[in-house]
C-alpha positions as CSV (number, residue, x, y, z in Angstrom):
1,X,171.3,-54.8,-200.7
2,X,174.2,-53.3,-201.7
3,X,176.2,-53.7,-205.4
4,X,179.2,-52.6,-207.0
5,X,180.4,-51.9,-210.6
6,X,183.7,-53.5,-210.4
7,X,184.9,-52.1,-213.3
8,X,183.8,-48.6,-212.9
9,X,184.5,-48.9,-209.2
10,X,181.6,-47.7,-207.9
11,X,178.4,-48.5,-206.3
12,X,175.3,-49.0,-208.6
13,X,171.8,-47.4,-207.0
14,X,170.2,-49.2,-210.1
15,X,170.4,-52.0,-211.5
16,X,168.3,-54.2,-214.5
17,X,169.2,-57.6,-215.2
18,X,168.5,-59.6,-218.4
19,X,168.7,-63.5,-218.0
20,X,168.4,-66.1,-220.5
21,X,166.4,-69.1,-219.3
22,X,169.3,-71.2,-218.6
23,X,171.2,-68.3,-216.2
24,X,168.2,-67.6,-214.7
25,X,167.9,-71.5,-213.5
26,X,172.0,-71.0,-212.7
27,X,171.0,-68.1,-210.6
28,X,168.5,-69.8,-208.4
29,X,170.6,-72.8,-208.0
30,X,173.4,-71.0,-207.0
31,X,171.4,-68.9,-204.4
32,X,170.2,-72.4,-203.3
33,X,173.4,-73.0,-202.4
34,X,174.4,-69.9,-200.1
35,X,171.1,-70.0,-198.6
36,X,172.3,-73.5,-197.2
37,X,174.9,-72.0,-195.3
38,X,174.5,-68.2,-195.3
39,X,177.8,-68.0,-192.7
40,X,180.4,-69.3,-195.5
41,X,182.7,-66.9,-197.3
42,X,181.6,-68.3,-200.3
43,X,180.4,-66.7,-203.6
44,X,179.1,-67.3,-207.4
45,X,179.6,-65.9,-211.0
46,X,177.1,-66.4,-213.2
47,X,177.5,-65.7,-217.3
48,X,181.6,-65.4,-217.3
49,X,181.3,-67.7,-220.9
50,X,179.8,-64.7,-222.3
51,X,182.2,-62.3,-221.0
52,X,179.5,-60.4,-218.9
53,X,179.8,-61.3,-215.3
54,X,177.1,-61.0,-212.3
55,X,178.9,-62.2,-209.0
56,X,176.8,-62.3,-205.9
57,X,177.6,-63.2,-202.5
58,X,175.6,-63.1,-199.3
59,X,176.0,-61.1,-195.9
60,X,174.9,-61.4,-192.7
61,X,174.7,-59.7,-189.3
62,X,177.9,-62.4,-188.5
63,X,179.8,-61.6,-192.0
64,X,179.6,-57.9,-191.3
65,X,181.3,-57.7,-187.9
66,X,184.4,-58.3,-189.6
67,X,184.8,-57.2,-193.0
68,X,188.3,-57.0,-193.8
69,X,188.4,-59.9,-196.1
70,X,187.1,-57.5,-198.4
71,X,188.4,-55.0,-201.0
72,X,188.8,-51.6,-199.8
73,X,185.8,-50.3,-202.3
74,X,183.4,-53.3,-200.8
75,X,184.1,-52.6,-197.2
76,X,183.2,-48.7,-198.1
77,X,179.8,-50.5,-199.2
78,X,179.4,-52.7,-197.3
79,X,179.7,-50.0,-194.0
80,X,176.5,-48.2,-195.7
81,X,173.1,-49.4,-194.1
């Protein structure tokens, strides 16, 4: 697992999420929908109406062998096992 504080630009050790009911069910379905295809460059936001925003994205042994589709700051990241 790794995450990121966009704004700050740096990476978070620690993280607590609150979800309402309803982005709690978004969050699952939109997991659902990576997990179908865990290879595709693809990624979710969930909670941008309320101007708080929780992005994930999925990687895989495949996704990491070339990560230069990534910002600078996520590929730092991203290197760290």
């Amino acid at each position: 697992m790794r995450m990121l504080d966009a704004d700050e630009q740096a990476e978070v050790y620690t993280f607590q999420l609150y979800l309402t009911p309803s982005e709690a069910k978004e969050l699952i379905t939109e997991l659902e929908k990576l997990l179908k295809d865990p290879e595709a460059n693809e990624h979710f936001h969930v909670g941008l109406d309320t101007g708080r925003d929780f992005s994930c994205s999925l990687i895989t042994d495949n996704k990491m062998k070339d990560i230069s589709g990534y910002t600078q700051l996520e590929q730092k990241i991203l290197k760290k096992r």
